[in-house]
Backbone as a printed PyTorch tensor [residue, N CA C, xyz], in Angstrom:
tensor([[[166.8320, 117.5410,  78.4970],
         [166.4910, 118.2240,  79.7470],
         [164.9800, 118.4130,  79.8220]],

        [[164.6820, 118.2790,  81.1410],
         [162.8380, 118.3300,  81.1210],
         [162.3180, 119.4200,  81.5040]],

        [[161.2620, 119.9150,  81.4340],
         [160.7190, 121.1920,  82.0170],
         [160.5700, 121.1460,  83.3450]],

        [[160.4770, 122.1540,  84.3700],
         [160.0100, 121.8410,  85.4960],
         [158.9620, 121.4040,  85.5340]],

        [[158.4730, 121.0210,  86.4120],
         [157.0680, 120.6300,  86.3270],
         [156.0140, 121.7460,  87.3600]],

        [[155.3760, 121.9270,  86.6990],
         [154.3350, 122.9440,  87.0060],
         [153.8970, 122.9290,  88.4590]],

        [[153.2360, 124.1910,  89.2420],
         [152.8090, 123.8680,  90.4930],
         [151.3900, 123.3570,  90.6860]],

        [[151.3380, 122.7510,  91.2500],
         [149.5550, 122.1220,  91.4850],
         [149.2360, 122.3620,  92.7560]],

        [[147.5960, 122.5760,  92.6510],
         [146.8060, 122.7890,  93.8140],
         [146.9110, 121.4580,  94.7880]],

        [[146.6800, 121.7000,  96.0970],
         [146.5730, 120.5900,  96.6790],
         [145.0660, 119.7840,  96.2120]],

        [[144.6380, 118.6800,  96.5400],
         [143.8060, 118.0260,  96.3090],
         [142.6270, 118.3170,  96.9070]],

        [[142.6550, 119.2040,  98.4230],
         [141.5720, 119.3480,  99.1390],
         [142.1570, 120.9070,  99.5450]],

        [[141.2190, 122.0360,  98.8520],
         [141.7820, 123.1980,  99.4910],
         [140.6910, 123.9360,  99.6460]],

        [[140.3820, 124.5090, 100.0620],
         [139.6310, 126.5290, 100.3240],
         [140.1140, 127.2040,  99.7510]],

        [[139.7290, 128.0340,  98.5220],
         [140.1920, 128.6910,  97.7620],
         [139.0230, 129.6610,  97.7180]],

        [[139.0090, 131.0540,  97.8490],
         [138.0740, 131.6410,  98.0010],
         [138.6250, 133.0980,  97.9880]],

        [[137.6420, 134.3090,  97.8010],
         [137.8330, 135.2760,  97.9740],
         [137.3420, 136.0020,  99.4350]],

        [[138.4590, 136.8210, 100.1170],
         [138.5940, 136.9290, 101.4760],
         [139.3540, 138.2530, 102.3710]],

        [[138.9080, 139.0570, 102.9180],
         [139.8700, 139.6200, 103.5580],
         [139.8060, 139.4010, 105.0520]],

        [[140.1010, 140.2980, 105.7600],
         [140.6820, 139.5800, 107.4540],
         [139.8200, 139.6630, 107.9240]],

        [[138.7580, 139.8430, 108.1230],
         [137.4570, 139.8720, 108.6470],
         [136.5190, 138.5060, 107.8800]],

        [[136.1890, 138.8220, 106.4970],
         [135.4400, 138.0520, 105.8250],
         [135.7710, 137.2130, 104.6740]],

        [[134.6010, 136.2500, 104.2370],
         [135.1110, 135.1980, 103.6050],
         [133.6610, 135.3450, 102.4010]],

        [[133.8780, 135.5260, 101.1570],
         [132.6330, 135.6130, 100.2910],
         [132.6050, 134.1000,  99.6900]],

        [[131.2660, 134.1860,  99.6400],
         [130.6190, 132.5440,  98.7950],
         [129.1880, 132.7830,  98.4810]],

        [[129.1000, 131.5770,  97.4030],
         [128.1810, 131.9410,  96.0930],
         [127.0660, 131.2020,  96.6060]],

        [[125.8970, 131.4240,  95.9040],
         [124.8080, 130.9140,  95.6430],
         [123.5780, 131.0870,  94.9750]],

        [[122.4360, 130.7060,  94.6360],
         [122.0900, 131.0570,  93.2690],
         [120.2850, 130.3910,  93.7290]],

        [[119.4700, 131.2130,  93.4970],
         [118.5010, 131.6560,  94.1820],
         [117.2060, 132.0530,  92.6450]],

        [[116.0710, 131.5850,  93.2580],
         [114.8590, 132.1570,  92.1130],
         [115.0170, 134.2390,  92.9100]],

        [[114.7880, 134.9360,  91.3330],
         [114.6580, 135.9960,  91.5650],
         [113.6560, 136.5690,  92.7260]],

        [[112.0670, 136.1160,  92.8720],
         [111.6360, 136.1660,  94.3770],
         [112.5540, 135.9460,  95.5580]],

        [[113.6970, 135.4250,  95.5770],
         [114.8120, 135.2350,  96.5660],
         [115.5400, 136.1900,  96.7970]],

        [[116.5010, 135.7940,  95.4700],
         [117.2370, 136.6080,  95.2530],
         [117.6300, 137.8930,  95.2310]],

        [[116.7230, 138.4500,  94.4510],
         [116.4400, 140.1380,  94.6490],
         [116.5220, 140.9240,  96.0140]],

        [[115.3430, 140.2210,  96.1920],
         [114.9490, 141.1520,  97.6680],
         [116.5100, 141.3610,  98.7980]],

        [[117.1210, 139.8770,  98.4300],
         [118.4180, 139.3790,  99.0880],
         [119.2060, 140.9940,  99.1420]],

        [[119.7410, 140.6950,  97.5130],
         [121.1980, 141.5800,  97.0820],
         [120.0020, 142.9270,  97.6140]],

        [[119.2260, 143.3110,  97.3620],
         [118.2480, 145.1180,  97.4080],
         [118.6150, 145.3150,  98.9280]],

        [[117.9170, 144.3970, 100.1120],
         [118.0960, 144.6760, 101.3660],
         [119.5620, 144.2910, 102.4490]],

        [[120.3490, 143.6950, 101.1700],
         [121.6480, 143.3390, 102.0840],
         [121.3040, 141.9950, 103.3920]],

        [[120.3110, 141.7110, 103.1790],
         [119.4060, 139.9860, 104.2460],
         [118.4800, 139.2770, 103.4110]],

        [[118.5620, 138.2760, 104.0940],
         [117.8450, 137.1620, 103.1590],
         [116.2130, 137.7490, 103.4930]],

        [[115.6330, 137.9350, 103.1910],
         [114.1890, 137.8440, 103.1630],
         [113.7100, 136.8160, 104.0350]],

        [[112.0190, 137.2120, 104.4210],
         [111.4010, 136.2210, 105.5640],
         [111.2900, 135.0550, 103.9110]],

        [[110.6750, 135.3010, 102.7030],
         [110.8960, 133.4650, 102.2750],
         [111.5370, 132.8030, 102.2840]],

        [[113.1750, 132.7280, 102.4380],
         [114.3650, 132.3280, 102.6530],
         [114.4110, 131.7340, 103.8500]],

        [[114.0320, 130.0260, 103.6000],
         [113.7800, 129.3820, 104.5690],
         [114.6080, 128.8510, 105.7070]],

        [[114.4380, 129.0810, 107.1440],
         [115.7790, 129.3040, 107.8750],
         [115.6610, 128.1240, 108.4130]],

        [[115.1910, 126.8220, 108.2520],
         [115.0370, 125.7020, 108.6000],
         [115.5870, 124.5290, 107.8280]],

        [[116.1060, 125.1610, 106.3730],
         [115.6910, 123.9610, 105.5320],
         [117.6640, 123.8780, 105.4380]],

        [[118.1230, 122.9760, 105.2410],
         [119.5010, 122.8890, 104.9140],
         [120.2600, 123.4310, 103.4710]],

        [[121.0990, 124.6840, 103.6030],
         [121.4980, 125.5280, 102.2120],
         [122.8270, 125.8040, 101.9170]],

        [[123.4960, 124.9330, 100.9800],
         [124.9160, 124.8960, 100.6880],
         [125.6210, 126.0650, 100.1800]],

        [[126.8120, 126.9330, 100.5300],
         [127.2190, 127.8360, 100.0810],
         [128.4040, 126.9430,  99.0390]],

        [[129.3540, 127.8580,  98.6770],
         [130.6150, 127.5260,  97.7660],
         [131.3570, 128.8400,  97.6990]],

        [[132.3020, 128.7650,  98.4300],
         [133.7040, 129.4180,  98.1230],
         [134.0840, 129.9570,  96.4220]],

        [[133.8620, 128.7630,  95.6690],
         [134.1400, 128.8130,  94.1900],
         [133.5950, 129.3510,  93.4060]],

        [[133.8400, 130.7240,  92.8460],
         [132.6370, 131.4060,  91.9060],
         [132.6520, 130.2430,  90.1720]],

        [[133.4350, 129.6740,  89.9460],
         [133.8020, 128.6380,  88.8630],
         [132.6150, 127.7250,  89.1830]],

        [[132.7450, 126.8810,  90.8820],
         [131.8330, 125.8390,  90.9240],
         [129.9560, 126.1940,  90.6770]],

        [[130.2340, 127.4030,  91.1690],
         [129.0920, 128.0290,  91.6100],
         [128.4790, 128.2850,  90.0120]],

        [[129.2550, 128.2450,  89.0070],
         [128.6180, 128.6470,  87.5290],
         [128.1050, 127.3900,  86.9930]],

        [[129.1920, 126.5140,  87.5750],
         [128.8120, 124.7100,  86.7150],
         [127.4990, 124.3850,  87.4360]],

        [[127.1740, 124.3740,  88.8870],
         [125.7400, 124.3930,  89.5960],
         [124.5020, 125.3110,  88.8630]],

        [[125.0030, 126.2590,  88.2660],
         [123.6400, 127.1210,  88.2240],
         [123.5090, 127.2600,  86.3970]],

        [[124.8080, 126.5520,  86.0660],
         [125.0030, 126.5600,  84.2570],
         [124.2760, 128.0230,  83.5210]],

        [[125.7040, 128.8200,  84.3300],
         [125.9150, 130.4630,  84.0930],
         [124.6340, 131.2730,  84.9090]],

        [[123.7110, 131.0460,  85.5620],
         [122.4970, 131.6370,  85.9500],
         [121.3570, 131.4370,  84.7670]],

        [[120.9340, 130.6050,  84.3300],
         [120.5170, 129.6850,  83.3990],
         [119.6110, 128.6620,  83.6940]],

        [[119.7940, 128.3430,  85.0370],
         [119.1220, 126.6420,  84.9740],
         [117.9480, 127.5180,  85.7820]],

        [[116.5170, 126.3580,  85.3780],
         [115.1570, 127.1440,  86.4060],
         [115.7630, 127.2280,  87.8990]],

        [[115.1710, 128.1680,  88.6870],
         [115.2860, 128.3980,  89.9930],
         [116.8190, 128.7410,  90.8020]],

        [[117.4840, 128.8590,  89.6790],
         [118.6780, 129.4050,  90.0030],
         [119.4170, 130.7180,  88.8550]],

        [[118.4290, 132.0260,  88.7950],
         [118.3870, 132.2200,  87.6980],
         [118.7890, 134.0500,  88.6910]],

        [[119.5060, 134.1940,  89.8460],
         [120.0210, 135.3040,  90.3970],
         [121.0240, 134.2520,  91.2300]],

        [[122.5770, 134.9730,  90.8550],
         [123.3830, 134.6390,  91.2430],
         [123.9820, 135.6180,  92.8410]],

        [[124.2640, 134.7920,  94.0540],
         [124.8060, 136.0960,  94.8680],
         [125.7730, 135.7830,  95.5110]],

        [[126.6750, 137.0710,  95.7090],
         [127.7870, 136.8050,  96.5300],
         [127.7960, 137.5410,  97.7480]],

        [[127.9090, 136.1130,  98.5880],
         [127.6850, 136.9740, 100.0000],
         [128.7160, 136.5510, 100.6840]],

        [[128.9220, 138.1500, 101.6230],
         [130.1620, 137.8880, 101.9770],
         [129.7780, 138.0160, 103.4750]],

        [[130.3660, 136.7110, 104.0050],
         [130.4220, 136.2860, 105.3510],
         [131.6300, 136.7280, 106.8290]],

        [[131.1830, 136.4920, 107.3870],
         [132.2050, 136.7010, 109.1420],
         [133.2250, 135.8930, 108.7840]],

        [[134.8120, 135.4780, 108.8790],
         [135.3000, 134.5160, 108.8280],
         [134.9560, 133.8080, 110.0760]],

        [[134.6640, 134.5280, 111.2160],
         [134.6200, 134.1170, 112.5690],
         [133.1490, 132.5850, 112.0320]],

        [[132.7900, 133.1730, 111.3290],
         [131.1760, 132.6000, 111.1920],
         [131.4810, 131.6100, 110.5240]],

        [[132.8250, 131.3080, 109.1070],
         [132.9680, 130.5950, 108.3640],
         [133.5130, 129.2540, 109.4060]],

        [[134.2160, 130.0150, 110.2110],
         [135.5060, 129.1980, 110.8910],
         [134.3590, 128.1730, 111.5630]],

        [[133.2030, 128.8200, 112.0870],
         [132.5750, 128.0530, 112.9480],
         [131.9640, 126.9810, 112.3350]],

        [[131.5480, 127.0990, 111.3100],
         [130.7680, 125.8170, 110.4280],
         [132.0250, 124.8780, 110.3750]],

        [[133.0940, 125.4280, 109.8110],
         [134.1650, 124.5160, 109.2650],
         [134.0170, 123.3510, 110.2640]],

        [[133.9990, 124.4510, 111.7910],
         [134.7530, 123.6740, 112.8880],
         [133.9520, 122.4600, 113.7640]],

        [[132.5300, 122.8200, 113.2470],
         [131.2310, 122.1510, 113.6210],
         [130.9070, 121.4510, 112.2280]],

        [[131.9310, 120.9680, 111.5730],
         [130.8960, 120.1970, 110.0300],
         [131.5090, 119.0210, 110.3220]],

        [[130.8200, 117.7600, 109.5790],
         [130.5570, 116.1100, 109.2920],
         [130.8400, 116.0410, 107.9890]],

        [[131.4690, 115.2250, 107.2330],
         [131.7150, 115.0070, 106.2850],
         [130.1690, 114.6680, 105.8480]],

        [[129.4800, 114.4920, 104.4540],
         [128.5990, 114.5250, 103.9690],
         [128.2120, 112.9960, 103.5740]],

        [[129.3050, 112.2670, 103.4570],
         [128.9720, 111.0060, 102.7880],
         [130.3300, 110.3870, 103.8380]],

        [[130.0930, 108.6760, 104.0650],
         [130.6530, 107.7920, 104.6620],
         [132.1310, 107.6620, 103.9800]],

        [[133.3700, 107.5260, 104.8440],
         [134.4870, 107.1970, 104.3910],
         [134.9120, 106.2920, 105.1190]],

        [[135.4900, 105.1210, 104.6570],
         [136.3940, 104.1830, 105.4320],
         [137.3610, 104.5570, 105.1410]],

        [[138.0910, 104.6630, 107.0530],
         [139.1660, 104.9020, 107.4880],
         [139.5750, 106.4580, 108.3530]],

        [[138.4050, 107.1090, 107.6970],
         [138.2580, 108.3700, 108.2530],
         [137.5160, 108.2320, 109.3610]],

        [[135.9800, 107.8690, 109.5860],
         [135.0390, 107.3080, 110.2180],
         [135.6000, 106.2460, 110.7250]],

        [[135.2010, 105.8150, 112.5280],
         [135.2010, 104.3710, 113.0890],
         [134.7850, 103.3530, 111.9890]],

        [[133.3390, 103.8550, 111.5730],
         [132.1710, 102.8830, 111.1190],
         [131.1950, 104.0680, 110.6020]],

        [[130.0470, 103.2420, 109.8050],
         [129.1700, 103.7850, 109.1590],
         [128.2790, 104.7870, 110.2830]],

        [[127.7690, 104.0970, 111.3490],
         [126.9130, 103.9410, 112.6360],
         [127.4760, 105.7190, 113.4530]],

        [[129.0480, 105.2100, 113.3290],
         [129.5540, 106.5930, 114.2180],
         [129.3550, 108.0680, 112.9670]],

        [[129.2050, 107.8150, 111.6290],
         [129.1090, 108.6540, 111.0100],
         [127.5180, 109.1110, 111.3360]],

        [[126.8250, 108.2610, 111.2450],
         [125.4550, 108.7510, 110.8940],
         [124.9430, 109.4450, 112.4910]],

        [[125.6700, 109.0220, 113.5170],
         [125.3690, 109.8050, 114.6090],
         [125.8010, 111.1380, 114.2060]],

        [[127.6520, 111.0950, 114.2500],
         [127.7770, 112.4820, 113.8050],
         [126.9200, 113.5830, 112.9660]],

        [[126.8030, 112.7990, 111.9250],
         [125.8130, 113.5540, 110.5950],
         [124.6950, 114.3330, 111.5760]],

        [[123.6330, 113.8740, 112.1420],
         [122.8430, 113.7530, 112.6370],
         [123.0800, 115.3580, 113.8400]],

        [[124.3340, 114.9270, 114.4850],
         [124.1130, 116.1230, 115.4650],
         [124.8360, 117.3510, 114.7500]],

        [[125.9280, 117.4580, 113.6390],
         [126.1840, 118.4170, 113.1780],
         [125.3100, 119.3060, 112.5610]],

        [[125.5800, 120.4700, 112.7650],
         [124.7940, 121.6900, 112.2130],
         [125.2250, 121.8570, 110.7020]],

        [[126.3680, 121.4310, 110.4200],
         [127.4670, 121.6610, 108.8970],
         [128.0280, 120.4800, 107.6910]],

        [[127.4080, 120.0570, 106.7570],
         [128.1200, 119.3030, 106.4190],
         [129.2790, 119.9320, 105.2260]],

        [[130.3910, 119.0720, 104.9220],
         [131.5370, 119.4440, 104.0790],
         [131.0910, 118.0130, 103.1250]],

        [[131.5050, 118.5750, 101.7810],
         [131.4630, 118.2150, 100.7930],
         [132.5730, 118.8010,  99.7660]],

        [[133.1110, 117.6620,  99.1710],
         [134.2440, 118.2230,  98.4530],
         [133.6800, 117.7220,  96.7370]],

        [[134.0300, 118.6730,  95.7060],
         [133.3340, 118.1510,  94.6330],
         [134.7080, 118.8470,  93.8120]],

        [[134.9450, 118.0660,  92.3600],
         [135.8810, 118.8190,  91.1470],
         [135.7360, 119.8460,  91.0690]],

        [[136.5530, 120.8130,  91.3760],
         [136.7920, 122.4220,  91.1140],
         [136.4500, 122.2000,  89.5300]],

        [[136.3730, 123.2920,  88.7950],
         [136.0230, 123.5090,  87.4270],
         [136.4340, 124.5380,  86.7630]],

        [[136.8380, 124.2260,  85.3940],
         [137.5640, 125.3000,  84.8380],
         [136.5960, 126.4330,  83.7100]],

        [[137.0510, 127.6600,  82.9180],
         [136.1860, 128.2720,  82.3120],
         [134.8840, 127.4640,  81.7200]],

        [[135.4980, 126.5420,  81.0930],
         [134.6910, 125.7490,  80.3420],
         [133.4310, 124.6980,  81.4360]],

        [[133.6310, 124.8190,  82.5850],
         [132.8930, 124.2760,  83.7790],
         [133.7400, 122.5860,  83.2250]],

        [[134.6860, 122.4610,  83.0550],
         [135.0650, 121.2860,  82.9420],
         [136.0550, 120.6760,  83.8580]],

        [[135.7700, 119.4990,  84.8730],
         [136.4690, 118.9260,  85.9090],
         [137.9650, 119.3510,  86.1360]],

        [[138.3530, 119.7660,  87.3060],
         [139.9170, 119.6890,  87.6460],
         [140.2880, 118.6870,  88.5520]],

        [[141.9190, 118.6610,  88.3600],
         [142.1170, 117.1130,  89.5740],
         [141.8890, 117.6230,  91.3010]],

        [[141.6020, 119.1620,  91.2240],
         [141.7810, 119.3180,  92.8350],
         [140.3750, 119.5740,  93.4530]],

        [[139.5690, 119.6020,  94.3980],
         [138.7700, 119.6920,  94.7550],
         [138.0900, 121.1430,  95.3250]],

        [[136.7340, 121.4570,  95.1130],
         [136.5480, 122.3870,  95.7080],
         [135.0500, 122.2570,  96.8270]],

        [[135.4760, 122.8870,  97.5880],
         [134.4620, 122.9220,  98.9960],
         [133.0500, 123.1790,  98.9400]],

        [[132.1860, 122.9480,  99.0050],
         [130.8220, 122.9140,  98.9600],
         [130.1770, 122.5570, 100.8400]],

        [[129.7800, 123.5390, 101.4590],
         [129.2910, 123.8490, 103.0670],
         [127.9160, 123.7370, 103.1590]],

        [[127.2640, 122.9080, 103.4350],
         [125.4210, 122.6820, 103.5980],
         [125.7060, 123.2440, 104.9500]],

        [[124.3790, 123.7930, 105.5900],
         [124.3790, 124.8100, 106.7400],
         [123.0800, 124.3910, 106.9930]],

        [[122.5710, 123.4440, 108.2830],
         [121.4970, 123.5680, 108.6080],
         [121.5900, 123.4230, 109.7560]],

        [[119.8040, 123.7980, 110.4260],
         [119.2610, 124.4560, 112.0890],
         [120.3310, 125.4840, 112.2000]],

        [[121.2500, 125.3660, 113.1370],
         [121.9180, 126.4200, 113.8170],
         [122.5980, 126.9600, 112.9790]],

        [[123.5450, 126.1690, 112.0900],
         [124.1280, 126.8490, 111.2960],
         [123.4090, 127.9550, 110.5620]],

        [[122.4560, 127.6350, 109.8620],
         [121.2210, 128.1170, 108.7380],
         [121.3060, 129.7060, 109.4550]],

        [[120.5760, 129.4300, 110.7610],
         [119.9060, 130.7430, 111.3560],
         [121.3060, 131.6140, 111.5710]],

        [[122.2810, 130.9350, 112.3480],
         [123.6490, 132.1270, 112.4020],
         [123.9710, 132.8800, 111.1740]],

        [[123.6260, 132.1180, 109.9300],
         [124.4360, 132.3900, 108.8220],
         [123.3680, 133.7290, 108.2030]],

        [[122.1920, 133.5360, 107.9080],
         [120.8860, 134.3400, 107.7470],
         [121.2740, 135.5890, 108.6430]],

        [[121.1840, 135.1420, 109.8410],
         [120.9210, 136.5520, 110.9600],
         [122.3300, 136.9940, 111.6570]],

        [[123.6610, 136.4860, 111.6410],
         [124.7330, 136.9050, 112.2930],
         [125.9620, 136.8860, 110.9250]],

        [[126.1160, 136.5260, 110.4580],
         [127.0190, 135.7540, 110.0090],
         [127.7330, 136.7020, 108.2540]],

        [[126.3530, 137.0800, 107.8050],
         [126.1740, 137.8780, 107.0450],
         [126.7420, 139.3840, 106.7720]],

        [[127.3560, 139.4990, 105.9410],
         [127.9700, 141.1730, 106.2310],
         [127.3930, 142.1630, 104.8500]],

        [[127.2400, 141.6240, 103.6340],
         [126.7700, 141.8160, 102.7130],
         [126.5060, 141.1440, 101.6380]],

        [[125.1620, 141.1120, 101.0090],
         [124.8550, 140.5950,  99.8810],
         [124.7940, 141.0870,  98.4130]],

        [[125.5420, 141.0150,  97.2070],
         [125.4910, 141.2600,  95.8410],
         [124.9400, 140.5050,  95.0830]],

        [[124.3670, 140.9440,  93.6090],
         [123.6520, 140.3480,  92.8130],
         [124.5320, 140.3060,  91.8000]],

        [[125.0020, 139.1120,  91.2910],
         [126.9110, 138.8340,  90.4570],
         [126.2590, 138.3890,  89.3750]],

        [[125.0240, 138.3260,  89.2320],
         [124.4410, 137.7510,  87.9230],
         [125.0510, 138.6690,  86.6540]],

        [[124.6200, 139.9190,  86.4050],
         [125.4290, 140.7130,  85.6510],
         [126.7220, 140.2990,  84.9630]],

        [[127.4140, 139.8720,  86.1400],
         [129.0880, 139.6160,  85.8380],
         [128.8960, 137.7700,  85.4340]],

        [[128.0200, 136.8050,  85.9840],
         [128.4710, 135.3400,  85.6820],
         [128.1310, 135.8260,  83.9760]],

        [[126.7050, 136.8100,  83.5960],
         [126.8050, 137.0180,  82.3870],
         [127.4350, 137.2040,  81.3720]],

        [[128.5480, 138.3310,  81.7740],
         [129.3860, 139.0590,  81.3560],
         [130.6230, 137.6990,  80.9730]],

        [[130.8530, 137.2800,  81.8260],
         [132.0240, 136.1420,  81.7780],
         [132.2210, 134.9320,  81.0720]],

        [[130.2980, 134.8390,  80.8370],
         [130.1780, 133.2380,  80.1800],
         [129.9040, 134.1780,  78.7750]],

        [[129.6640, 135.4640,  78.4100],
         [129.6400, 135.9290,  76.6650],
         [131.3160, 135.8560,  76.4920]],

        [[131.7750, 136.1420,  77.2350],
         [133.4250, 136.1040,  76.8120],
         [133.7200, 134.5490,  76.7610]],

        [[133.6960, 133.8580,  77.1050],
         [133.6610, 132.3690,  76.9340],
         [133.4030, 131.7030,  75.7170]],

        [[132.0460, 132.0040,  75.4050],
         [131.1070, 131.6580,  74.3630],
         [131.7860, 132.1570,  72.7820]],

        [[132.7450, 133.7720,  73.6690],
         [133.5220, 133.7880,  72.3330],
         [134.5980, 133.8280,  71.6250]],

        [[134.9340, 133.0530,  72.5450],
         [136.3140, 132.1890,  72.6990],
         [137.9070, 133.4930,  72.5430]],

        [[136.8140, 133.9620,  73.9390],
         [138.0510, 135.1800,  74.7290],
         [137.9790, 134.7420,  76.3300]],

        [[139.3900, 133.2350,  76.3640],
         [139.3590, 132.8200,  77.6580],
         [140.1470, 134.0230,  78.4360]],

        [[140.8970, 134.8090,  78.1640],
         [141.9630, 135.5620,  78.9340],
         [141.0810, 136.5570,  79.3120]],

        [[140.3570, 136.9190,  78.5220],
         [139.5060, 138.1660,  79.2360],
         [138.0920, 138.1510,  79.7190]],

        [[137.9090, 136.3780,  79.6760],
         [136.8690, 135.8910,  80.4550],
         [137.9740, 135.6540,  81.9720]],

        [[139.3880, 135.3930,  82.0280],
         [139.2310, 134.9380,  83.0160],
         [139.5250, 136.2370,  83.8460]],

        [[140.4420, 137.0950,  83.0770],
         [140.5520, 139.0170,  83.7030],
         [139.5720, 139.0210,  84.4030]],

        [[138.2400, 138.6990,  84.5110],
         [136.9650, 139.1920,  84.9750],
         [136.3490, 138.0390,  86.5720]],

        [[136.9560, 136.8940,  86.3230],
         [137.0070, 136.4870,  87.4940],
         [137.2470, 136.7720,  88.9260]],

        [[136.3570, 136.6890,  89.7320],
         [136.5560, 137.3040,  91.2280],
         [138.2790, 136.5600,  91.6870]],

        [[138.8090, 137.3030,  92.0410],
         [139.8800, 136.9450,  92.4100],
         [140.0030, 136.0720,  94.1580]],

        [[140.4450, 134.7880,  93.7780],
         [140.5980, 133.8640,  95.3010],
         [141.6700, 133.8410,  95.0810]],

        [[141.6670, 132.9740,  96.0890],
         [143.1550, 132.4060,  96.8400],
         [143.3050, 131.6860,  98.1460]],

        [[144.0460, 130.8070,  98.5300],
         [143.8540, 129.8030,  99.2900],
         [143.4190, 130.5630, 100.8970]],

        [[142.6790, 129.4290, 101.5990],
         [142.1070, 130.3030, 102.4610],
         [142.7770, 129.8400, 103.6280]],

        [[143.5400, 130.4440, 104.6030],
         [143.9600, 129.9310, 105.3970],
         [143.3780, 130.4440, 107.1020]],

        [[143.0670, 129.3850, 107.8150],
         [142.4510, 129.0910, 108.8840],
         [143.2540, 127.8640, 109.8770]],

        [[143.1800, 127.9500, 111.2730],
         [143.1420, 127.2500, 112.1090],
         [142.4620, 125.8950, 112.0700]],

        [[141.2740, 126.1380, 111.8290],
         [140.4720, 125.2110, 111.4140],
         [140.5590, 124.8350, 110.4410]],

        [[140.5290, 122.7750, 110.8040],
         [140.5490, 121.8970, 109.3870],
         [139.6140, 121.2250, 109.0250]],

        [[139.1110, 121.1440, 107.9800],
         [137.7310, 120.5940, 107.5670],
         [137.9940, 119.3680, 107.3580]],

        [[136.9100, 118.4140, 107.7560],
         [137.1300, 116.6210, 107.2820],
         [136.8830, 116.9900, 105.6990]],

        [[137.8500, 115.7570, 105.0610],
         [138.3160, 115.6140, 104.2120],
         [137.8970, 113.9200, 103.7310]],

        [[137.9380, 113.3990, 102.2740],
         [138.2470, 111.9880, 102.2290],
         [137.1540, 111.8570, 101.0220]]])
């Protein structure tokens, strides 16, 4: 007789931490950024509202990007928690990031799209304690022009400084206490919306 077989994530999901209003996601910032960020609850005037800036749903992905708050220039981790109204809107205004055949007419109709979207979607290996690849994917949102400025000046509900805790999580790791590294994990869960993000 065989075991059941276990449940698995879908391949392309939103998994995030969320209540009915808002949707939190990570990102990871030089302390001149950062700080001022989580202290005043807004990004600061250096926090460039022009330039294109990827959030992540995934506090996991968000550790393998910044390798624990560790790597130069990503050395304040924050969790900011967004409008869903605000999330929904990028979703609903994003371009896939890179060319797919079969999804796309053609290369030509992508790069127009690209071009006028404010949002791109990007799907990359979710990651486990160890920041080591999973088979399901996790969401990665670049936000530029319109997006950028909504997200900065509307979109925003509060900013935290999680560095403390990616700390806290990767010493439990390091000492090979996965259960109470993972106890300490922000708690997600699949995110469900109207809106469907391109995929492929």
């Amino acid at each position: 007789m065989t075991a059941p077989a276990l449940p698995t994530s879908p391949r392309y999901e939103i998994r995030a931490r969320h209540t009915a209003s808002t949707v939190t996601v990570y990102q990871a910032y030089t302390p001149f950024i950062g700080l001022p960020a989580a202290r005043d609850g807004r990004f600061p005037a250096a926090w460039k509202r022009d330039r294109m800036t990827w959030i992540k749903p995934s506090f996991l992905w968000m550790m393998y990007r910044c390798g624990w708050a560790t790597k130069e220039g990503q050395e304040t981790v924050l969790a900011v928690e967004i409008s869903r109204e605000g999330f929904d809107w990028a979703l609903n205004n994003a371009e896939l990031s890179h060319y797919v055949s079969g999804v796309h007419p053609d290369r030509a109709t992508w790069q127009r799209n690209l071009r006028r979207s404010p949002a791109r979607v990007q799907w990359d290996p979710e990651r486990d304690l160890h920041l080591n690849p999973l088979p399901h994917r996790s969401l990665q949102l670049g936000l530029g022009g319109e997006a950028a400025r909504r997200y900065a000046d509307e979109w925003t509900v509060s900013i935290r400084d999680v560095t403390p805790l990616a700390r806290q999580i990767h010493a439990q790791v390091r000492a090979g206490r996965p259960d109470e590294a993972a106890a300490l994990l922000p708690a997600e869960s699949p995110y469900l919306t109207d809106v469907t993000p391109p995929t492929g």
